[in-house]
N, C-alpha and C positions, 0 to 999 in steps of 0.2 A: 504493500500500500504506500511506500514510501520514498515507492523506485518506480511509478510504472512505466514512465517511458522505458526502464532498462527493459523491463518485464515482457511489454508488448515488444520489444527488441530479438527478445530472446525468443519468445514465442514464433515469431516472425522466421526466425535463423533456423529451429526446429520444424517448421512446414515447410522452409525453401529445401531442407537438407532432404526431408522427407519425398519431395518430389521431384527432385536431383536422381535421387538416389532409388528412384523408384518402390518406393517402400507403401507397400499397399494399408488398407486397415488389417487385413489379412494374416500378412507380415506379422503386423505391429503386435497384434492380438496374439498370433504365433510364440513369438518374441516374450511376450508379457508371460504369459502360459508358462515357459520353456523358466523363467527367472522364476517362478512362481514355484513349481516344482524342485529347483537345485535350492534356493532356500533352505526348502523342507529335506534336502537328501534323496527326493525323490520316495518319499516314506510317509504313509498319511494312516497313522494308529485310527483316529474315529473310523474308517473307510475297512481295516480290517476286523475293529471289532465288529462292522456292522456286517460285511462276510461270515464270522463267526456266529451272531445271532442269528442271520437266516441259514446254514447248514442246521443250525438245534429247531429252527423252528419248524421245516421241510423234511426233518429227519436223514436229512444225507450223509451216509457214512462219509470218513473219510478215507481217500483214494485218489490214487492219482491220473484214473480213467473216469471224469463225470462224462456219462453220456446224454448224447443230443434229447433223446427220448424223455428224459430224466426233467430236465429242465422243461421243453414242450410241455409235459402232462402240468406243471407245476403252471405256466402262463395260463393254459387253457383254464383248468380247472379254478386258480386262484384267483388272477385276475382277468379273465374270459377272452381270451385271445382267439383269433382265429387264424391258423397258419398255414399259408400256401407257397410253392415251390415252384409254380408253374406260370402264373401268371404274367410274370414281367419278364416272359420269353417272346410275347408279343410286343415289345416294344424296345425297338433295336438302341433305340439312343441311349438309352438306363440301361445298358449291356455292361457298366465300368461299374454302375450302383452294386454292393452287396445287399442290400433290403431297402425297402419301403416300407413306411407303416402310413394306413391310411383309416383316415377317420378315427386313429388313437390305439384302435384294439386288430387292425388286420394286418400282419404283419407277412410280408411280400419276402421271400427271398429270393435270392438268385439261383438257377437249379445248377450252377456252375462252381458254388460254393463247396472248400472240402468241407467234411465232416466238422471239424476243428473251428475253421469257417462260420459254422452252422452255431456251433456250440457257443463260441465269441457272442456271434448278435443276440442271441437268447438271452445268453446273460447277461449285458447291456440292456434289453428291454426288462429284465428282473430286477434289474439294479434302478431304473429312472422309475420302476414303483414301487419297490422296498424303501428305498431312501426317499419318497416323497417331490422328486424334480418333475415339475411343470415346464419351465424355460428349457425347450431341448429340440433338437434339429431332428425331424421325422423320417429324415433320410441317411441311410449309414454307408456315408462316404466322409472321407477329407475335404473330396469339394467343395464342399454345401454347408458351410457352417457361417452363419452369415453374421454372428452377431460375439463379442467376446463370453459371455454367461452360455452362447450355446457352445463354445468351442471348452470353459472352462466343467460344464456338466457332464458334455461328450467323454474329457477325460476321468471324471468322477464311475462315469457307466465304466467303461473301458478297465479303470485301476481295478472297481468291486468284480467284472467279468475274471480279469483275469489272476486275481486274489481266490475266486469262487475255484477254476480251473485247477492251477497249480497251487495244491493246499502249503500253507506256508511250512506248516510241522513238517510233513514229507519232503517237500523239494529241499529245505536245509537238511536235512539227513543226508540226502541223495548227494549234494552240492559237497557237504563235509568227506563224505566218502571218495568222491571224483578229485576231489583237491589234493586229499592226501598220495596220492600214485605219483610216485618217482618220474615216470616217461607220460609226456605227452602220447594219448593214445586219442587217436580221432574216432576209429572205431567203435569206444567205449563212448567216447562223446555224441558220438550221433544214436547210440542205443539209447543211451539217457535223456535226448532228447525225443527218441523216439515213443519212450515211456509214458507220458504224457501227451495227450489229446489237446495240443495246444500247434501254431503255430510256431515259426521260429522268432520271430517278432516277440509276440510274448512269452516264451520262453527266456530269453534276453533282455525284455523288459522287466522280466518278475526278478531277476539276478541284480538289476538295477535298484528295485526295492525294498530289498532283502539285506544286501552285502553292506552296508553301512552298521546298521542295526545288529546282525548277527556272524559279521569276521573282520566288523573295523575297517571295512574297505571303503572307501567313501571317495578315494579320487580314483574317477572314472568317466571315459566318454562311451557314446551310445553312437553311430552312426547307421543312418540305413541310404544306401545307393540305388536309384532307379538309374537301368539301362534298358535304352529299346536294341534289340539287337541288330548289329551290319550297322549300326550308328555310332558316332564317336563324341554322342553328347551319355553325359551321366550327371542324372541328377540327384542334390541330395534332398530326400524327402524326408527325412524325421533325424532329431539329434538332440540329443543330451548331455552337459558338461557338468561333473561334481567335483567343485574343489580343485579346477584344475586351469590354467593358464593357455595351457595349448588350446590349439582350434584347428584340425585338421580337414576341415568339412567347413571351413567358415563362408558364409556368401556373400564374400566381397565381389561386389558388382564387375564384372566381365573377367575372373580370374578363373584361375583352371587348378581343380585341388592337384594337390603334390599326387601324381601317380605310383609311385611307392608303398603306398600305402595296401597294406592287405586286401583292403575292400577291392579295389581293383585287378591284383591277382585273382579273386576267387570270381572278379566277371569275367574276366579272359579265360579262364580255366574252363567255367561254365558254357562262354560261350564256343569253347574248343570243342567242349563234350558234346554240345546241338551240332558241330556241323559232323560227327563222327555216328552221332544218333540222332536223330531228328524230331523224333518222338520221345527224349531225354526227358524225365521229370522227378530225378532223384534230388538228394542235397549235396552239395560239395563243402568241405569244409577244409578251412586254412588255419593254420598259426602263423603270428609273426612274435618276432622283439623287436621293436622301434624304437629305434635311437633319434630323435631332436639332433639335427645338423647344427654345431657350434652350441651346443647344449646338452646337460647332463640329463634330460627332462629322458626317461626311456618308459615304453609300456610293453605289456601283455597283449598281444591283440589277437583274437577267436574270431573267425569270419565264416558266416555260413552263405550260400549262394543257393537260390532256388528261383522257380518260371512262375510266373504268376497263374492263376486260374482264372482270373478274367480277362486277360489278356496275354494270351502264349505268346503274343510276340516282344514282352519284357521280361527282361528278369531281375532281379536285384540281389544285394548282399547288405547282409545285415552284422555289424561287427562293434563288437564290445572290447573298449580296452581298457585295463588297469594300469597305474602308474605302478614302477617300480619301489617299490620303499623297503626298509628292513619291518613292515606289518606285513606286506604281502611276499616275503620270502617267508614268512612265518605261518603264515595259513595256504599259500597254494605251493605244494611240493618241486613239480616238474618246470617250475622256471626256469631253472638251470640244464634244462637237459639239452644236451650238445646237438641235436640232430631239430632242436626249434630254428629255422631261421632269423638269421638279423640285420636289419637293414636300414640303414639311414635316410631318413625322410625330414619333409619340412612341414610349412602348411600350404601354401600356394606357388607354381612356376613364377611367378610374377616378382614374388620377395622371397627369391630363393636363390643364393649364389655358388650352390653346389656347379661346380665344372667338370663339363664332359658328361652330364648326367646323359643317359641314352632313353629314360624315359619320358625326359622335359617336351610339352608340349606348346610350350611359349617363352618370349623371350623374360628376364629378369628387370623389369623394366620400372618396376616398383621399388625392386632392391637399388640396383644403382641410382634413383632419384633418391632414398635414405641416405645412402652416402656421400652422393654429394651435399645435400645440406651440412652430413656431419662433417665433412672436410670443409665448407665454410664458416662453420661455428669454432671451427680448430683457428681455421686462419685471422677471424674477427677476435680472437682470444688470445692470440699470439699478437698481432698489430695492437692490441690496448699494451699488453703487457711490455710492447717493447717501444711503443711511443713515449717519445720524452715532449716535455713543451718547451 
C-alpha cells in the first residue's frame, strides 16, 4: 500500500514475462501444483488415512492385486454408478480420453484401457465421493483441467487411487526387500513391479510418496518422457523435484534436455525393440549413475519405457532418480554395483559445455553467453581494483 506504483510495476514485469515466455494458466497452475506437493514431500497423511478408512469400511483385504471388479460392485452398488466400456468407441475425437462421466453417475470408459487402467479411474471416481469433492473435471485426461481447484482435486482423486492400489504396508515391505540385494537385478525389478495391478507411473509415483517418510529418502526427481515414434521431439509431461537443485527435464523455453540422460536410452532402446517387433508391448527397463558435469551432485536413476494404449504410436519413459548421499548408501544396497552404468550428464544442450559430447543436439549457446558476462564482471573488477585517480 505504500509502494504501489513499485507494485503495479512489478505486477506488470510478471505478465510481460508470463507472455514472453509463453506461460499459459495451464503452466502456471501446473507449476503451482508441482511446488505444492514438494512442500509437502510429496506425502499427504489426511489423504492416507482416508485410504485407510475406506478399505475398513468396504471391507477390502489387504493385497497387492485390488481388482477392477472389486471397486465396480462398490460404485455401482454404493454410490449408483453406471458403467460402460463401449460407448465412447463411437466417437473418434475422445479416442486420447481415458473416461467420461456424464450427468455425474455414468461413467464412460475407454475399451482401450489396461486393466490397471480401468482400476486407476475407478478409484478416482471412489475417491471424489468418499472425500466429498464437488469442484472436479468430468473428464479423465490431463487435457481438460480447466480450472486450478480442478487440477488441485484431480491430484487428490489420483494420490487416494493410487494409495487404494498399492497398499502402503505391502509395497514398503516389498521396496525394503528389493533394496537390500547386493546387484542390480532388472528382472527382479520388473517382477515387483509386475506384482501389483498398477501402472508404471504409479508405481513410481507411490515410491515418490513413500521414501521420505519410510527410508529418509527425500531428495529425488520424478520425470516422465513422451515420444511419438520416427520423431525427434520428446516431451516432458509430468515431473517432480524433492529437495533437490538439479532440473534435468527443466522447460526452459526452446532448449533441448541433456540427452544423456536414462530417460532417453530407455526410448531409443524401446524404440529399437518396435522396429525389431512391431507388435512390441513389453516394459524395458534401465539403470543409470548420473554424474552433474562440473558437479559432485550424482543420482540413482531407474527408467522404465513402455507404448501407450491409446495411442501405439507413443511411447514414453518414466524415471525416478535418487540423489546420492551417505542415507541412500544406507538403505539401497546395489548402488555400488560395478556393472550399473555411469554417465555424465547436465541439464540442457544449450548450458552445457561438455566437449565432443556425441549426443549434443544443439549448440551451447546459453553457456557461453554465462561466460561471457562472467568474464566481464572479472574484467569490470579488475579495472576498479586497478584504477588509480
Amino acid at each position: 500500500s505504500n509502494s504501489s506504483m513499485q507494485l503495479s510495476a512489478l505486477i506488470a514485469t510478471f505478465i510481460e514475462m508470463a507472455q514472453t515466455s509463453e506461460l499459459s494458466q495451464n503452466n502456471f497452475s501446473k507449476t503451482a501444483l508441482r511446488t505444492f506437493k514438494e512442500f509437502n514431500e510429496n506425502y499427504f497423511e489426511e489423504l492416507e488415512n482416508s485410504v485407510e478408512e475406506f478399505i475398513e469400511k468396504y471391507n477390502l483385504k489387504e493385497s497387492p492385486q485390488i481388482k477392477f471388479n472389486q471397486l465396480k460392485q462398490i460404485l455401482e452398488k454404493e454410490f449408483g454408478y453406471s458403467i460402460n466400456d463401449s460407448s465412447l468407441n463411437n466417437y473418434h475425437e475422445l479416442d486420447e480420453l481415458r473416461a467420461v462421466v456424464i450427468k455425474k453417475r455414468n461413467l464412460l470408459l475407454n475399451s482401450k484401457l489396461s486393466d490397471a487402467q480401468k482400476i486407476f479411474v475407478a478409484g478416482k471416481e471412489l475417491a471424489y465421493n468418499f472425500l466429498g469433492i464437488k469442484d472436479r473435471s468430468y473428464i479423465h485426461s490431463s487435457l481438460k483441467l480447466n480450472t486450478f481447484d480442478h487440477l488441485l482435486n484431480n491430484f487428490k482423486a489420483s494420490y487416494f487411487s493410487t494409495a487404494l492400489i498399492l497398499n502402503e504396508a505391502i509395497f514398503i515391505g516389498d521396496l525394503k526387500q528389493f533394496f537390500k540385494t547386493r546387484k542390480w537385478d532388472a528382472g527382479r525389478f520388473l517382477k515387483l513391479l509386475n506384482k501389483y495391478n498398477c501402472t508404471t507411473e504409479m508405481f513410481f509415483q507411490r515410491i515418490t510418496n513413500l521414501s521420505s517418510k519410510h527410508f529418509g529418502l527425500n531428495k529425488l526427481m520424478f520425470l516422465r518422457f513422451n515420444h511419438e515414434i520416427g520423431s525427434n521431439e520428446y516431451r516432458l509431461s509430468n515431473e517432480l523435484r524433492l529437495n533437490t537443485r538439479r532440473n534435468p527435464g527443466a522447460n526452459q523455453l526452446n532448449e533441448h534436455f541433456c540427452r544423456r540422460w536414462v530417460s532417453f536410452e530407455t526410448l531409443n532402446n524401446y524404440e529399437s525393440a518396435l522396429k525389431k517387433e512391431k507388435k512390441f508391448g513389453g516394459r524395458i527397463v534401465n539403470i543409470h549413475r548420473s554424474k552433474f558435469y562440473e558437479s559432485n551432485d550424482e543420482y540413482i536413476c531407474i527408467s522404465v519405457g513402455q507404448r501407450g494404449n491409446l495411442s501405439t504410436n507413443n511411447i514414453s519413459s518414466i524415471t525416478i532418480g535418487f540423489q546420492i548421499d551417505d542415507v541412500l548408501r544406507q538403505k539401497i544396497n546395489f548402488i555400488d554395483d560395478p556393472d550399473i552404468t555411469v554417465s555424465i550428464v547436465n541439464d540442457t544442450c544449450e548450458r552445457c559445455r561438455i566437449s565432443g559430447c556425441k549426443e549434443r543436439v544443439a549448440l551451447p549457446l546459453s553457456a557461453e553467453r554465462i561466460e561471457k558476462y562472467a568474464r566481464l564482471e572479472i574484467a569490470l573488477q579488475k579495472l576498479t581494483n586497478d584504477y588509480k585517480e
